[in-house]
N, CA, C and O atoms as a CHARMM CRD file, in Angstrom:
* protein
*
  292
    1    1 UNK  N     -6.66300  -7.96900  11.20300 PROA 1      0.00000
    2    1 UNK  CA    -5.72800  -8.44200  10.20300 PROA 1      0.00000
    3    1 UNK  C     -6.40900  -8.30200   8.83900 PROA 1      0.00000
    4    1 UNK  O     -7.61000  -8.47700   8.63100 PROA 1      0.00000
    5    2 UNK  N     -5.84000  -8.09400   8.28800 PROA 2      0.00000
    6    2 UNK  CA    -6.44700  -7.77100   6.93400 PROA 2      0.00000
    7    2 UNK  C     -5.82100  -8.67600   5.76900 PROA 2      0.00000
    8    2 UNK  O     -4.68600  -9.14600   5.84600 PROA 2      0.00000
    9    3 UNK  N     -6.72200  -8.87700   4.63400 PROA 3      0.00000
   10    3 UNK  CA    -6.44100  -9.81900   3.71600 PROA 3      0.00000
   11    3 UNK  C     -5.38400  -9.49300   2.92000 PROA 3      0.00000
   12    3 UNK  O     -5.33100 -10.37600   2.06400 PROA 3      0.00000
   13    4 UNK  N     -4.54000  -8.72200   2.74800 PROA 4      0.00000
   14    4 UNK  CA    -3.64700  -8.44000   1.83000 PROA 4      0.00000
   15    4 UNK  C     -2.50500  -8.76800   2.48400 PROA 4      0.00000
   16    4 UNK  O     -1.56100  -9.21100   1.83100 PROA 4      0.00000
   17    5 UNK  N     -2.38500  -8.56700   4.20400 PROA 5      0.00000
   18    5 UNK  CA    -0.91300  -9.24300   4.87100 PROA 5      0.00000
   19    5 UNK  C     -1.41900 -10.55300   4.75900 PROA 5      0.00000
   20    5 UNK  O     -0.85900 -11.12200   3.82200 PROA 5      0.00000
   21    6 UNK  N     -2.38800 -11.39000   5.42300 PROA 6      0.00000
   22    6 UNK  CA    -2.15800 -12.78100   4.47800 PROA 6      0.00000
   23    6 UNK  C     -2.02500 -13.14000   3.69100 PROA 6      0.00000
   24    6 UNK  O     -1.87300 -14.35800   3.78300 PROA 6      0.00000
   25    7 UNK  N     -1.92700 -12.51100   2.02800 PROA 7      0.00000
   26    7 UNK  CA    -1.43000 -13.03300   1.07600 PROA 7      0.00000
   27    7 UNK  C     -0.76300 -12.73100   0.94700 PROA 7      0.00000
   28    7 UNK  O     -0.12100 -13.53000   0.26500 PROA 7      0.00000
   29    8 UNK  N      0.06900 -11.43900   1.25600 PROA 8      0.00000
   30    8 UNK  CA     1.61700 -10.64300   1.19900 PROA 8      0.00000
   31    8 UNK  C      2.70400 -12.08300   2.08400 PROA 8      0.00000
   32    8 UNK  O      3.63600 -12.72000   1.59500 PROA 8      0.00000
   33    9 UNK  N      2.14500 -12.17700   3.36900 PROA 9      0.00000
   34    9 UNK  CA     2.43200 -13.49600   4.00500 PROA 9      0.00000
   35    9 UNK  C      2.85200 -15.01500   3.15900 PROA 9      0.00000
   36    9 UNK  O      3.93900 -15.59300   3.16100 PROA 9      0.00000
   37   10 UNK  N      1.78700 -15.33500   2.57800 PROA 10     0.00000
   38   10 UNK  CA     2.04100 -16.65400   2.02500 PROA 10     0.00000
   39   10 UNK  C      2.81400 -16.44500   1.16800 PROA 10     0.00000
   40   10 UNK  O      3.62000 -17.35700   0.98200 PROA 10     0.00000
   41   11 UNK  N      2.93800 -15.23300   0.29400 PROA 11     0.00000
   42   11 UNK  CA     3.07800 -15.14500  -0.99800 PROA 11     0.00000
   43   11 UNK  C      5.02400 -15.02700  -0.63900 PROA 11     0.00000
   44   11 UNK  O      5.77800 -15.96300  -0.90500 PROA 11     0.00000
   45   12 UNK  N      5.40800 -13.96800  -0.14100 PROA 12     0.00000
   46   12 UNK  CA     6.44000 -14.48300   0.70100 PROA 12     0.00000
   47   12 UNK  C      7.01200 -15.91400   1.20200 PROA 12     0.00000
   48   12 UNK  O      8.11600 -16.33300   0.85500 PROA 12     0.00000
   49   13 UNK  N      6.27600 -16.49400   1.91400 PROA 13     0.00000
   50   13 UNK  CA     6.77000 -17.86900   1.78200 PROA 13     0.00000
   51   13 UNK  C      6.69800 -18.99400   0.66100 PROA 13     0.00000
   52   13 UNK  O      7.21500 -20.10800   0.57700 PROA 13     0.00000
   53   14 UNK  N      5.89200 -18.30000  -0.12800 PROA 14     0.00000
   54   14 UNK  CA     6.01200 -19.01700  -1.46700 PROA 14     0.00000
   55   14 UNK  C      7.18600 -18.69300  -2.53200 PROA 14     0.00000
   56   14 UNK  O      7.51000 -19.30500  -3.54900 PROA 14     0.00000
   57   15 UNK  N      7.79900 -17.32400  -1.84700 PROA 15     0.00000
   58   15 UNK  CA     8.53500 -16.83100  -3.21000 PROA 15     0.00000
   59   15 UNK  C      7.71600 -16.61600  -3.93500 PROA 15     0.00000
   60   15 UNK  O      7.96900 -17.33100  -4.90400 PROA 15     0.00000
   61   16 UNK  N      6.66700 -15.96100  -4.16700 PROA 16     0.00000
   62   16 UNK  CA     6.06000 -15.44500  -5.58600 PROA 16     0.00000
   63   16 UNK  C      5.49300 -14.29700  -5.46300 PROA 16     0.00000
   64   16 UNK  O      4.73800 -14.21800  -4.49400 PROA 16     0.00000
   65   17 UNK  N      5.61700 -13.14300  -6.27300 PROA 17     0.00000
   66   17 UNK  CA     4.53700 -11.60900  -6.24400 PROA 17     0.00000
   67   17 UNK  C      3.17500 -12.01800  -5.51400 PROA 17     0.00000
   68   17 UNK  O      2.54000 -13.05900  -5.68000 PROA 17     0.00000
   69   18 UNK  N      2.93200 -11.13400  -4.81500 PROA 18     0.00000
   70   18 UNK  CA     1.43300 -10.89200  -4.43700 PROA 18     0.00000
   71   18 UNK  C      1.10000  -9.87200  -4.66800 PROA 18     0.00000
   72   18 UNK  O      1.72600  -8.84400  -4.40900 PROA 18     0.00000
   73   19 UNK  N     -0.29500  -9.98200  -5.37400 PROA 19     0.00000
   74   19 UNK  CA    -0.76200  -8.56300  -6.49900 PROA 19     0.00000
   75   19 UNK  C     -1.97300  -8.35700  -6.23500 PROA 19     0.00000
   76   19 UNK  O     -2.63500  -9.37200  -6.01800 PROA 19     0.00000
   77   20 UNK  N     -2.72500  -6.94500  -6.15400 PROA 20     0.00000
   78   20 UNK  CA    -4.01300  -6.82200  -5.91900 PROA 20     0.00000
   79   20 UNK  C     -4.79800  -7.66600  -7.87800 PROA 20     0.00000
   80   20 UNK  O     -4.72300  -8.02800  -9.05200 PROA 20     0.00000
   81   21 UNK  N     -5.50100  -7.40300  -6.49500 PROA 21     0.00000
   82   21 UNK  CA    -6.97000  -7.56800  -8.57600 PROA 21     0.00000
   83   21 UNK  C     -8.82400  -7.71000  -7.96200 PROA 21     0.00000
   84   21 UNK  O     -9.53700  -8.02800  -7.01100 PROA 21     0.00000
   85   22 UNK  N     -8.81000  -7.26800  -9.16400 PROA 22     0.00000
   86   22 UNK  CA   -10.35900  -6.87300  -8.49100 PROA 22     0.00000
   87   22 UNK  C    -11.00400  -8.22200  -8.02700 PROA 22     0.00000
   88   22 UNK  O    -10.61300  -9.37100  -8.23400 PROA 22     0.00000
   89   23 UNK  N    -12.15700  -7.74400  -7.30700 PROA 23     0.00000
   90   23 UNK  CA   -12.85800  -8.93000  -6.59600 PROA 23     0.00000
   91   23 UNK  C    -13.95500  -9.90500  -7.44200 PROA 23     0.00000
   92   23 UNK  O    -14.42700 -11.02800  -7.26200 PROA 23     0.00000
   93   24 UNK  N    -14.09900  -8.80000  -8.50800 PROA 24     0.00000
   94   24 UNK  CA   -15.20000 -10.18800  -9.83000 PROA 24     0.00000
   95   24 UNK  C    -13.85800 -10.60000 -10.50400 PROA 24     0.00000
   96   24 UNK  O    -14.01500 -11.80800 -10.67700 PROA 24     0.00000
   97   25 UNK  N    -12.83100 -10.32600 -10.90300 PROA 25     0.00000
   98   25 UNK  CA   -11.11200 -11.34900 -11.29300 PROA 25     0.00000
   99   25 UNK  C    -11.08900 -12.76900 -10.11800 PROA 25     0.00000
  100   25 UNK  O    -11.23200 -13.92600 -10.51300 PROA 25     0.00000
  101   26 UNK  N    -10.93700 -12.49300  -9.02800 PROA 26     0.00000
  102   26 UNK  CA   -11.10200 -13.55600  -7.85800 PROA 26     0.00000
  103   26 UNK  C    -11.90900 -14.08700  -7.86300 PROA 26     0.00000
  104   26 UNK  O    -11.78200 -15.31100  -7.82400 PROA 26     0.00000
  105   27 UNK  N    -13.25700 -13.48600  -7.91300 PROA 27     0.00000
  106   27 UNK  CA   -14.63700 -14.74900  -8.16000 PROA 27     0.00000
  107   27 UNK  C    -14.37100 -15.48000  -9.25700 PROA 27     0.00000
  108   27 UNK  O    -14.21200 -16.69800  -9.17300 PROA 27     0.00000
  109   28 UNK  N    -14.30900 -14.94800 -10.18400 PROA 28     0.00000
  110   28 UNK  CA   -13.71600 -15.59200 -11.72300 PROA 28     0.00000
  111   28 UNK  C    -12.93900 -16.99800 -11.48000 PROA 28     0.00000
  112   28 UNK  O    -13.26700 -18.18400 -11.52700 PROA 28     0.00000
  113   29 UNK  N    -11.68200 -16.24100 -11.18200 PROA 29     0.00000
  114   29 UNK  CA   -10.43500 -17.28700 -10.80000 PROA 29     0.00000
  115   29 UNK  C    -10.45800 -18.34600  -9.82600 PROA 29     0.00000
  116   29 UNK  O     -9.91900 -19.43100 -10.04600 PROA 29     0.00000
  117   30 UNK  N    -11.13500 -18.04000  -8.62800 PROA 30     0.00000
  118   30 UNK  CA   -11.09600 -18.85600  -7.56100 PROA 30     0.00000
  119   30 UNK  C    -12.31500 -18.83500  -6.70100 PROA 30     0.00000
  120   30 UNK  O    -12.19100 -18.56700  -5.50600 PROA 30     0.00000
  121   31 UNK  N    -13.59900 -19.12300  -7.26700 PROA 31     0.00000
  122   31 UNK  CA   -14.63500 -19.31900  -6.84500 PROA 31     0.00000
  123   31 UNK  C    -15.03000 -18.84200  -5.17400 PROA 31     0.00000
  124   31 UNK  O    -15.56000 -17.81400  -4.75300 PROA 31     0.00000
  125   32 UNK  N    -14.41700 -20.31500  -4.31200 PROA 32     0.00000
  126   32 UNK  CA   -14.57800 -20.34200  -3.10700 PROA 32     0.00000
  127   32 UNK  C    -13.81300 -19.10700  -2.24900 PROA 32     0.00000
  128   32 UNK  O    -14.14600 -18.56500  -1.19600 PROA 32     0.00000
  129   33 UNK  N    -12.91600 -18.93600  -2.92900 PROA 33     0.00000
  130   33 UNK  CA   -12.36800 -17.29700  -2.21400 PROA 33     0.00000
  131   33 UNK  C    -12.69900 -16.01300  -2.48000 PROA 33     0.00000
  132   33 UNK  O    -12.31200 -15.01000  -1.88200 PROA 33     0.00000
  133   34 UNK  N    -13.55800 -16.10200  -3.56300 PROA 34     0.00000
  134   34 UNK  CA   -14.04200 -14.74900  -4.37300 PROA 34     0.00000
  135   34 UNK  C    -15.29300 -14.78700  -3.49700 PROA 34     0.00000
  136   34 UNK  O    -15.68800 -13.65000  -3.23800 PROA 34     0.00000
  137   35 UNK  N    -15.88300 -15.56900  -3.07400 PROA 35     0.00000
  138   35 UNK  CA   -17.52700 -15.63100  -2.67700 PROA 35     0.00000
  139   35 UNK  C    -16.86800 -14.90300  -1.23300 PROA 35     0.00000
  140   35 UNK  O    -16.89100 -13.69700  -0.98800 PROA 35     0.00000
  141   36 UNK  N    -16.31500 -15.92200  -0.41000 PROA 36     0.00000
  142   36 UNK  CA   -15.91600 -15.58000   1.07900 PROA 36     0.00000
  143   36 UNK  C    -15.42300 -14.24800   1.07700 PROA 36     0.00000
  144   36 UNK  O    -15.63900 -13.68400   2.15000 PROA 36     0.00000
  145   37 UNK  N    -14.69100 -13.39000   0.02900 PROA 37     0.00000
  146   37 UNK  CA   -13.86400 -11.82300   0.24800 PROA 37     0.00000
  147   37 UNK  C    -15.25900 -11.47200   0.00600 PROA 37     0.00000
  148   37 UNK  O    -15.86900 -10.97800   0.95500 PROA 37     0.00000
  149   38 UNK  N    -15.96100 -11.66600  -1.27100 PROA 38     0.00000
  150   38 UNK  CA   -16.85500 -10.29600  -1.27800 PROA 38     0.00000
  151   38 UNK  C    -18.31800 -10.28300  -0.59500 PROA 38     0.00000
  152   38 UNK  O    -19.25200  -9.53500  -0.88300 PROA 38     0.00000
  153   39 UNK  N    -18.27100 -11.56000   0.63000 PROA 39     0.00000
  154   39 UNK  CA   -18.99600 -11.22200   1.92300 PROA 39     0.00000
  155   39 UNK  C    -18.89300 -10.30800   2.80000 PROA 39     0.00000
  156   39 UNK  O    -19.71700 -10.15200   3.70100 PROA 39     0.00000
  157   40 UNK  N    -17.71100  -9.49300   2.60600 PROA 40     0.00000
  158   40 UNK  CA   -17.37100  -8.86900   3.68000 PROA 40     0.00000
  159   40 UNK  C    -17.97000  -8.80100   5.11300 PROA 40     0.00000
  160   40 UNK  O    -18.55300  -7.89500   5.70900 PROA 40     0.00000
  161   41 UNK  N    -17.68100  -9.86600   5.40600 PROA 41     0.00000
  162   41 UNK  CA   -18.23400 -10.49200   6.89100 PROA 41     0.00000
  163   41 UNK  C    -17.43600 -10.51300   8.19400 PROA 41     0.00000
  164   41 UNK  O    -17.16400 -11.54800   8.80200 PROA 41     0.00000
  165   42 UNK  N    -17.04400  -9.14100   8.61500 PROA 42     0.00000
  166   42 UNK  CA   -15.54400  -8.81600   9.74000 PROA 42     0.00000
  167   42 UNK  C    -16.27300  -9.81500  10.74100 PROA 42     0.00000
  168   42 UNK  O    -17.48700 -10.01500  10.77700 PROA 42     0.00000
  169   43 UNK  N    -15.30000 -10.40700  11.55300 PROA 43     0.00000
  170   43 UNK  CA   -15.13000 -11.28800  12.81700 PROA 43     0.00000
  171   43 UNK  C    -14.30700 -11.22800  13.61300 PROA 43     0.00000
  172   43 UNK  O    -13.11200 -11.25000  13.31900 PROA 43     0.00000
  173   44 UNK  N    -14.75900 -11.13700  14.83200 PROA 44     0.00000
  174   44 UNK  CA   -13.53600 -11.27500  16.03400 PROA 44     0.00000
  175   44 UNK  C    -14.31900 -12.57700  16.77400 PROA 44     0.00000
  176   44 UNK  O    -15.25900 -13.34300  16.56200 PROA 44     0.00000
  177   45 UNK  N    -13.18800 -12.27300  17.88300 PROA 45     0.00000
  178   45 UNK  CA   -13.84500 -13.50500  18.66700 PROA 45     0.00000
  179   45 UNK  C    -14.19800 -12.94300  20.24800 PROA 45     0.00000
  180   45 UNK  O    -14.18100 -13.63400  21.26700 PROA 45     0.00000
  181   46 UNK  N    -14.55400 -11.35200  20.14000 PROA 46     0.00000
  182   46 UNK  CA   -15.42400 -10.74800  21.44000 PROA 46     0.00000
  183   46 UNK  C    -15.76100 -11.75100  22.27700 PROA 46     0.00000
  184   46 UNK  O    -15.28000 -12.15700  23.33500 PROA 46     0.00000
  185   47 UNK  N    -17.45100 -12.35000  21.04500 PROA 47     0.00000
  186   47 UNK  CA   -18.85800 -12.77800  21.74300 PROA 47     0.00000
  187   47 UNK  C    -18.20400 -14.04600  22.25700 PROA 47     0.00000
  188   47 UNK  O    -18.72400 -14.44700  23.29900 PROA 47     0.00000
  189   48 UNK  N    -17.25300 -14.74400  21.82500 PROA 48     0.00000
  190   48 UNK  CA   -16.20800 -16.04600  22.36300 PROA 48     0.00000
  191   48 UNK  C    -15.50500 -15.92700  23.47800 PROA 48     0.00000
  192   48 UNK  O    -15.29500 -16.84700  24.26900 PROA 48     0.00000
  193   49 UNK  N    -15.10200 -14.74400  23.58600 PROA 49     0.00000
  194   49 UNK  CA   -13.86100 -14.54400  24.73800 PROA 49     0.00000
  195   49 UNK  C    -14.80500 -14.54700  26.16900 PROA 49     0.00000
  196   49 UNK  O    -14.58400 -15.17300  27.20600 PROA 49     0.00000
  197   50 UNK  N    -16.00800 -13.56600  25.83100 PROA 50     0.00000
  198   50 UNK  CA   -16.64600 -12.85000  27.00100 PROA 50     0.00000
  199   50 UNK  C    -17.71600 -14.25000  27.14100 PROA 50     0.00000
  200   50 UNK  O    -17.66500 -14.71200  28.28100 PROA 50     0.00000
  201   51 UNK  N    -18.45700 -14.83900  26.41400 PROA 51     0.00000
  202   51 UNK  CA   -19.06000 -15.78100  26.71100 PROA 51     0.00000
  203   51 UNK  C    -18.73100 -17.84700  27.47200 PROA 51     0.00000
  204   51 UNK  O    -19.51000 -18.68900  27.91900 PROA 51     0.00000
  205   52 UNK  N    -17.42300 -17.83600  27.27200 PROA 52     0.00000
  206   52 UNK  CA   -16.42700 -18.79900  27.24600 PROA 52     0.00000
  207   52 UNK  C    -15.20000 -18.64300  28.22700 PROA 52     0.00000
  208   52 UNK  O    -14.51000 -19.50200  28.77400 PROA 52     0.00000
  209   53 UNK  N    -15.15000 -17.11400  28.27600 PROA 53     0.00000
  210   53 UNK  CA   -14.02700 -16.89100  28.99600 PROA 53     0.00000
  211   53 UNK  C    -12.88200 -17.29900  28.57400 PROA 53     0.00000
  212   53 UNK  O    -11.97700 -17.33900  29.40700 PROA 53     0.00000
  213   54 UNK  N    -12.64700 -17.63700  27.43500 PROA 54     0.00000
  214   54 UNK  CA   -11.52000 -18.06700  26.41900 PROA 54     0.00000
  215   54 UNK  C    -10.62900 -17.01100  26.10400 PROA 54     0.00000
  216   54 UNK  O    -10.88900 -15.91600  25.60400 PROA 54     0.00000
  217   55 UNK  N     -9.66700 -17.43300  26.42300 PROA 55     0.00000
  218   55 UNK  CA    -7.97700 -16.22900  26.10600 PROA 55     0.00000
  219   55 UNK  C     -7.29100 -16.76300  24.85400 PROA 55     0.00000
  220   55 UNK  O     -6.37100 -17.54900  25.08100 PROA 55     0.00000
  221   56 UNK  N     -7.51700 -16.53300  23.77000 PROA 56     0.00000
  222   56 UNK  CA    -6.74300 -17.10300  22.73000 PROA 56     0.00000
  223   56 UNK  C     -4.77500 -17.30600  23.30100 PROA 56     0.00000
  224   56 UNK  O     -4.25600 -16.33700  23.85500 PROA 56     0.00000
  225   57 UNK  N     -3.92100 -18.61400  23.06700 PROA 57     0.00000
  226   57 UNK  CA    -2.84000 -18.52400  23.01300 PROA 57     0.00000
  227   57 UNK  C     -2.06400 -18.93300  22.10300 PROA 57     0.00000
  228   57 UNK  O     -2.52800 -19.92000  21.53300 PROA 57     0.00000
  229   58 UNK  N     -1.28100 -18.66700  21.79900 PROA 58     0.00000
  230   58 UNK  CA    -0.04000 -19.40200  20.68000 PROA 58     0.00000
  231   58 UNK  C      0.51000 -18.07300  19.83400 PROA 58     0.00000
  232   58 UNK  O      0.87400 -16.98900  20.28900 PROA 58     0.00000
  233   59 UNK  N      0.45200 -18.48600  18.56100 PROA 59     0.00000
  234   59 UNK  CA     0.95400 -17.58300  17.52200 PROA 59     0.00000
  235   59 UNK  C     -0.45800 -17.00900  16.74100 PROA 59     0.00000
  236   59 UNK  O     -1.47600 -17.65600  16.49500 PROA 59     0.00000
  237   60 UNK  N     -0.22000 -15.81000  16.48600 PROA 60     0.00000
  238   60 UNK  CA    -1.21700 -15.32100  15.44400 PROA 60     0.00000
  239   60 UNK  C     -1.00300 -16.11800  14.30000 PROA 60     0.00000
  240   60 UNK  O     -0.13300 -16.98800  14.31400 PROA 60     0.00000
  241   61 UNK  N     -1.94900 -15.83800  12.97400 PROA 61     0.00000
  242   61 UNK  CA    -2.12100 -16.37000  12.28700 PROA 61     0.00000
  243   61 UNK  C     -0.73500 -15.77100  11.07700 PROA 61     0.00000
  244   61 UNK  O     -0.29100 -16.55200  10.23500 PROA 61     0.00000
  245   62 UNK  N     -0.28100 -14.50100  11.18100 PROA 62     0.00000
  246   62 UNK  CA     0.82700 -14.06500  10.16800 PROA 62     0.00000
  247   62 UNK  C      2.05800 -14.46800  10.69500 PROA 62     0.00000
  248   62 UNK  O      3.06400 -14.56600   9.99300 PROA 62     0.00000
  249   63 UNK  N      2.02900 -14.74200  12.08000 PROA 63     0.00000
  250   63 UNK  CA     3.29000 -15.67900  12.99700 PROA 63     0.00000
  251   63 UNK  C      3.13900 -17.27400  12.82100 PROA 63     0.00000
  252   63 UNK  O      3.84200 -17.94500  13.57700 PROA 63     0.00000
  253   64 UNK  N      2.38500 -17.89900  11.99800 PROA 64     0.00000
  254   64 UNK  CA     2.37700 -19.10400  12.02700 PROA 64     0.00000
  255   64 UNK  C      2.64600 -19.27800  10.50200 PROA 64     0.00000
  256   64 UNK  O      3.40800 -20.21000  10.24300 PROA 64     0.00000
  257   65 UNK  N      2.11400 -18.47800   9.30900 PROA 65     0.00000
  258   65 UNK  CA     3.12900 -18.41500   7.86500 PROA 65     0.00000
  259   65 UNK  C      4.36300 -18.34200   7.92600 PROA 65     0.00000
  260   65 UNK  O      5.08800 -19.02400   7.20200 PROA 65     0.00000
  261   66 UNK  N      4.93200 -17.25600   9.05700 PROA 66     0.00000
  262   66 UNK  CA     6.23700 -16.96100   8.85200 PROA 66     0.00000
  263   66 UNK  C      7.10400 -18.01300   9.81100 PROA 66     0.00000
  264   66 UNK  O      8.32100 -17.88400   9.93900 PROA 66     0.00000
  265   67 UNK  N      6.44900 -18.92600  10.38000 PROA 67     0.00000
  266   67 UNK  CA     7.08200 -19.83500  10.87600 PROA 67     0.00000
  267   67 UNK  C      7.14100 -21.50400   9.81000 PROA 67     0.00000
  268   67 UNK  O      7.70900 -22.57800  10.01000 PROA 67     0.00000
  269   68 UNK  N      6.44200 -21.10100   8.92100 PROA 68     0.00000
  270   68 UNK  CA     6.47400 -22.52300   7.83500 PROA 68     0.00000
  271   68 UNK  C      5.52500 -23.09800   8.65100 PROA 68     0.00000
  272   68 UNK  O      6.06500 -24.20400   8.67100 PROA 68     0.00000
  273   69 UNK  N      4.21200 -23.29600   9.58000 PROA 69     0.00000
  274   69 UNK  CA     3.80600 -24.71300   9.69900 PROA 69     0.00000
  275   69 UNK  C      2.75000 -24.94500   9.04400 PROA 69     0.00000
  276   69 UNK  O      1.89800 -25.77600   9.35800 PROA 69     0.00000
  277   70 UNK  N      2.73100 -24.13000   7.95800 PROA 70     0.00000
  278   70 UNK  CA     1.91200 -24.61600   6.06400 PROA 70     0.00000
  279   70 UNK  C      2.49800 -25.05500   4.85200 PROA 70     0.00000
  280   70 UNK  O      2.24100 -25.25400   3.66500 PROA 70     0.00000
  281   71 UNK  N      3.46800 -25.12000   5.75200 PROA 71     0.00000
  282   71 UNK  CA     4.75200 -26.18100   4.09500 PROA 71     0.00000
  283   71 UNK  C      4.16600 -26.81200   4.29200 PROA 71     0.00000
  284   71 UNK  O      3.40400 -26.96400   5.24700 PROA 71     0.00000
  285   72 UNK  N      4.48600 -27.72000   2.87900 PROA 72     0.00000
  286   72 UNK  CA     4.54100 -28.92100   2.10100 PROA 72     0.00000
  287   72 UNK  C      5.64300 -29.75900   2.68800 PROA 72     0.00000
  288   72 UNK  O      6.74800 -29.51300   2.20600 PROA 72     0.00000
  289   73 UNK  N      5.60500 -30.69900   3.62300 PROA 73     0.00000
  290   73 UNK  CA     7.15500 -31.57800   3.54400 PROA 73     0.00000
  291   73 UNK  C      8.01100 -32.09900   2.37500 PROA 73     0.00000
  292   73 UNK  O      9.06700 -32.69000   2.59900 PROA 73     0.00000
C-alpha cells in the first residue's frame, strides 16, 4: 500500500484535495510525519505471519477509511 492511496483515502473522506509536495515541505509542516515518510522503512508482516502463525483478518487499512471508522462523532 502506498502512501499516496492513504491520503487520496482520507482526503476523500474528508472532502478535501490531496496534493503531492515535497518531503522537506512535510518535514517543515508536520514534523512527526515528515521524519516517519523520509525513513523510508517498507514493512510487512512476513517475519509475524511465519513466526506466530498469525493470518491477519478484517478489513485492510483503505477498507476501514472508506468505511468511516475514523470519523469524528
Amino acid at each position: 500500500m502506498l502512501v499516496r492511496e492513504i491520503v487520496e483515502a482520507l482526503a476523500g473522506r474528508l472532502d478535501v484535495p490531496a496534493k503531492s509536495a515535497p518531503a522537506h515541505q512535510i518535514a517543515d509542516e508536520i514534523p512527526f510525519v515528515g521524519r516517519f515518510l523520509a525513513a523510508d522503512s517498507p514493512a510487512t508482516s512476513d517475519i509475524t505471519r511465519e513466526l506466530l502463525g498469525w493470518q491477519p483478518t478484517g478489513p485492510i487499512l483503505l477498507e476501514d477509511i472508506a468505511a468511516g471508522y475514523y470519523d469524528q462523532p
